[in-house]
N, C-alpha and C positions, 0 to 999 in steps of 0.2 A: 560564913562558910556552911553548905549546907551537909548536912547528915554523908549523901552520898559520898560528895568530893574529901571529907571529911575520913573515913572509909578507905577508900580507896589510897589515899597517904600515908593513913598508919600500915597499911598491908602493904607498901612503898619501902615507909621506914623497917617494917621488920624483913623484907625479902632484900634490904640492902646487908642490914647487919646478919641474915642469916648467912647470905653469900660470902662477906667478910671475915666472919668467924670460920667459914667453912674455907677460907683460904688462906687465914692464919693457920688454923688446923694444920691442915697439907703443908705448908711451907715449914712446920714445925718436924713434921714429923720427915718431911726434904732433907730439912737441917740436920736430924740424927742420923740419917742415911750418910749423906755426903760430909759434914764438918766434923761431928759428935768423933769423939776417938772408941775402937770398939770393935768387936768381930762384925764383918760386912759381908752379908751371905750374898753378894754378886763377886768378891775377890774370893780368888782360890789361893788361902795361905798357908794349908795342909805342909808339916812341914818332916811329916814321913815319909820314909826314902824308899822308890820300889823301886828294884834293880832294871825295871823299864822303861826307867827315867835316861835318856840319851847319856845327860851329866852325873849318872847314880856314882862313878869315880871318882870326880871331882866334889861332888856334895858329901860324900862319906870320908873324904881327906879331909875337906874343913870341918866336920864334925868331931873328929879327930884330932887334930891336929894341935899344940900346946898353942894358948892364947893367953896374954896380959890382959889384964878389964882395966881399961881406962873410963875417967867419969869427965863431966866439964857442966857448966851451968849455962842453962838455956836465954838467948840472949834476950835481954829485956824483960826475965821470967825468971822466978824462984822454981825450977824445975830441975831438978836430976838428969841427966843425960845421961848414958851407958853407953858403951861399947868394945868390941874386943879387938885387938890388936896381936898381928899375926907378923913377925919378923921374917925379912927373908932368909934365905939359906946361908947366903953368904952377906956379912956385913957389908952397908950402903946407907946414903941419905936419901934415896930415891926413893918418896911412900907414894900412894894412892890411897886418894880417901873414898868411898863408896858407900852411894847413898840410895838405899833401897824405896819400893815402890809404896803407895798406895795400900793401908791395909794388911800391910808385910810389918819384915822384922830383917834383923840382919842375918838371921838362921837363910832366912832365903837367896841372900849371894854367895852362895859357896863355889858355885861351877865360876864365877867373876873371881871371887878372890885367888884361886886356883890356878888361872888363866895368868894372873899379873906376880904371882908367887912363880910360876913357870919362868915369869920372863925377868926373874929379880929384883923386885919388888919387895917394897916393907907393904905391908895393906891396914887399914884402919876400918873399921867396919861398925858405925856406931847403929843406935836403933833409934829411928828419929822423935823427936817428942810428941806424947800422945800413940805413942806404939810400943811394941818388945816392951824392954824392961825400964824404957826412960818414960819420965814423969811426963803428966800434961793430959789436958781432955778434950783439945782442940788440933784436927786436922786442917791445914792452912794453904795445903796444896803450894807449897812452895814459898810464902810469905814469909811468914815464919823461919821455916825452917831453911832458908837461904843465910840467914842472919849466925843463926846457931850453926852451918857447917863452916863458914866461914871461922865460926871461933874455934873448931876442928883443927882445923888447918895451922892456922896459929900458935894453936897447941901440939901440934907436932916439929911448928917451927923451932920452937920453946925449948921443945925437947933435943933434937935434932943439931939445931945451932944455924946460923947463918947459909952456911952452906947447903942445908938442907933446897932439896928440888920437892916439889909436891903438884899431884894430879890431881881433880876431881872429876869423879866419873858415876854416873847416875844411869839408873834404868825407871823408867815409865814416870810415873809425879817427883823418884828420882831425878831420869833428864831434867825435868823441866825447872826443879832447883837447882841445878849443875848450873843450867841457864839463866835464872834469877839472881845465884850469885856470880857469874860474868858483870852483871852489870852493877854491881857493888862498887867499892874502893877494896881491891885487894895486895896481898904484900908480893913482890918482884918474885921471892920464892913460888908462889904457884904459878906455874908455869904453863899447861892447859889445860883443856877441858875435853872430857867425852861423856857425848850424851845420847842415850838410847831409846829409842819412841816416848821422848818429852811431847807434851804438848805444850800448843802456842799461848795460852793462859785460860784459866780454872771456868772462866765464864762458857766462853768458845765448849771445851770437855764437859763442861756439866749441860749445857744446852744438847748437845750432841748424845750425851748417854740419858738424858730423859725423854727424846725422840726413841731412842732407839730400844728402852728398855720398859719405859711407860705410854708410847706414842704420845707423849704429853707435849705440847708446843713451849716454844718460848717465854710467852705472854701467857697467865701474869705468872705462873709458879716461881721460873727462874730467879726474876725480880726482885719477886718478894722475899725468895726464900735469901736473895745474896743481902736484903736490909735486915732480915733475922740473921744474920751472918757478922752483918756491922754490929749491930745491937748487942749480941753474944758474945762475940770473939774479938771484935775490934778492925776487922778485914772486910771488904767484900771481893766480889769474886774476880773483878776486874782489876783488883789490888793483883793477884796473882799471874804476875804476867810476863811469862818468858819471849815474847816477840820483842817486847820496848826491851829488856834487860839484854837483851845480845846486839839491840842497835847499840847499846854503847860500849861493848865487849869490845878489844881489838887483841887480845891474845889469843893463839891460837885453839879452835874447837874442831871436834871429830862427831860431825851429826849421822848414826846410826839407825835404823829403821826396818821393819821389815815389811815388805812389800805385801803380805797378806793381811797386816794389824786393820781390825776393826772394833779394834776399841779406843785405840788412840788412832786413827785412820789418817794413812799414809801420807794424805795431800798435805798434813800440818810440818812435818818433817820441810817439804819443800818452801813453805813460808816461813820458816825461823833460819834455815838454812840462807837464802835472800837477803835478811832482814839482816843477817851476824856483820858485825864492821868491820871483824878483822879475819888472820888465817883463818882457813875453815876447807872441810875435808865432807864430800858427804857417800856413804855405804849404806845402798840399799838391799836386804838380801831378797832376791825375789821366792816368794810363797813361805815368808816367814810370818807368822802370825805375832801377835802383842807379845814384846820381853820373850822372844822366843826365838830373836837372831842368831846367839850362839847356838846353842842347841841345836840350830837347824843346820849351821852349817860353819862349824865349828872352826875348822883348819882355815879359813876365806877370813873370818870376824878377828882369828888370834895373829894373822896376816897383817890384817890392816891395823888390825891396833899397835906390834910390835913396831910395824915401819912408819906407822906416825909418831909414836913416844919417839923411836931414833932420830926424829928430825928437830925435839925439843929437850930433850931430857939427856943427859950426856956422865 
C-alpha cells in the first residue's frame, strides 16, 4: 500500500469516527431533552396562577381544596409514586384517575379535577414517575408509565371494594398512556377511558417535534437517539405505542383533541381514533390549541364528557 492510499484511509478512518462521536454526542444530548426526567425548557409547566388563566377558578379550587396523599410503587421499579386524592362532595365509588402530561406534575390538572369533582366524582391525581414528587429519572412517554397507572387503579379498587367503577382519563403523553393502558389486561372495574391530544406513539411525536423544533430529519438522530434510549432506560421509542394498544382496547374511549394542537397535530387524533376496537367517541374542538380543549371552550368539553360517563358509569 502505498504512502498516498495509505493517507487518504487513516483521514477515512478518523472522519468516520469523528462523525460517530459527533452523533453519539447529539443523540446523547436528544436523550436528556426527551427521556432524562427534569425541567424541559420547550414544556410550559409554570404552575403560578394568573387570574387570566380562562381556568384561574378552577386551578385555585384545587389548590385549595383538602387532599389525602396516597403513595403506591412503581411497577417493575423500586420507585415512590405520589399522589393526591380529592373525594367527592357526596359519598360514591365512582373515581377518575388522571394522568398528566409531559414535563408536568399533577399541580397542573386542577381545571380537570374540578370539571369531574363538578360532576361527582372521587378523583385521583397521582404525579407520574420521573416527575412532581414521585421517584424515577426516566421519562417513558407512556411505557412505563401505562404499567404504573394501571396499579393506580387497582389501588383504588382495593380501597373502594368491588363495586368500585373507575375512569382513566389522560391529557397530551397523559392521553397517550390512557391509550397504552387500554391495551393492557385490565380489571372489569375500570370501565373507560378518555384521552386528550394523546399521540399515536413516542417515535411518530418525537420525529414530528425534531422537524419542527430543530428542522432536524429523521435519519440518523431519531434512531440513534431511541438505541441510547434502549441502552439507558430499557424502552425505545417505538415500545411507546398508543396506535397497537387501542387496536386491542374494546371498552369504551372518549378521543378528545383540539383542532388547532401543533404540537401533538390533530391528524394523530384521527388514526388512534380508527385504529380503537371498541366503543369510541371522538370531540374535536375547532381552534383549540395543545391540552387546551377545555379552556377553549369549556361548557361543549364538560358536555361531552358528562353524557359519555352517563352511558358507562352508573
Amino acid at each position: 500500500m502505498n504512502k498516498r492510499v495509505k493517507g487518504w484511509l487513516i483521514a477515512l478512518v478518523v472522519l468516520v469516527v469523528l462523525v460517530l462521536g459527533g452523533l453519539v454526542g447529539a443523540s446523547l444530548y436528544f436523550y436528556n431533552m426527551t427521556v432524562a426526567s427534569g425541567k424541559k425548557s420547550f414544556v410550559a409547566t409554570g404552575t403560578t396562577l394568573k387570574k387570566s388563566d380562562p381556568m384561574y377558578a378552577e386551578k385555585k379550587w384545587y389548590q385549595d381544596v383538602p387532599k389525602q396523599r396516597w403513595t403506591e410503587k412503581a411497577a417493575g421499579a423500586n420507585l415512590k409514586l405520589v399522589a393526591d386524592y380529592v373525594p367527592a362532595a357526596t359519598a360514591t365509588k365512582k373515581t377518575v384517575v388522571l394522568v398528566h402530561g409531559f414535563g408536568s406534575d399533577k399541580e397542573a390538572m386542577g381545571g380537570y379535577v374540578a370539571m369531574f369533582h363538578k360532576l361527582g366524582y372521587n378523583t385521583l391525581i397521582p404525579d407520574t414517575r420521573g416527575q412532581g414528587q414521585s421517584q424515577g429519572k426516566v421519562i417513558s412517554y407512556g411505557y412505563y408509565e401505562s404499567k404504573d397507572y394501571l396499579k393506580w387503579v387497582n389501588q383504588v379498587i382495593a380501597k373502594q371494594g368491588q363495586q368500585a367503577q373507575v375512569v382513566l382519563f389522560g391529557v397530551s403523553m397523559g392521553g397517550a398512556t390512557t391509550m397504552m393502558t387500554s391495551g393492557l389486561k385490565t380489571p372489569s372495574q375500570l370501565k373507560a377511558y378518555i384521552e386528550d391530544c394523546g399521540y399515536t406513539d413516542a417515535q411518530a411525536e418525537i420525529t414530528y417535534q425534531a422537524k419542527q423544533m430543530y428542522n432536524i430529519p429523521y435519519w440518523p438522530l431519531v434512531p440513534m437517539t431511541s438505541m441510547v434510549t434502549k441502552l439507558k432506560a430499557g424502552f425505545t421509542f417505538k415500545d411507546a405505542n398508543a396506535l397497537a394498544a387501542v387496536k386491542k382496547n374494546h371498552k369504551p374511549m372518549l378521543f378528545i383533541h383540539g383542532g388547532a394542537d401543533n404540537f401533538v397535530p390533530t391528524k394523530m387524533v384521527y388514526q388512534v381514533y380508527r385504529a380503537d376496537a371498541g366503543p369510541k367517541q371522538l370531540l374535536v374542538i375547532p381552534g383549540a390549541k395543545h391540552a387546551a380543549a377545555l379552556s377553549h371552550d369549556p361548557a361543549r368539553y364538560t358536555r361531552t364528557v358528562k353524557a359519555y360517563l352517563a352511558k358507562y358509569i352508573h
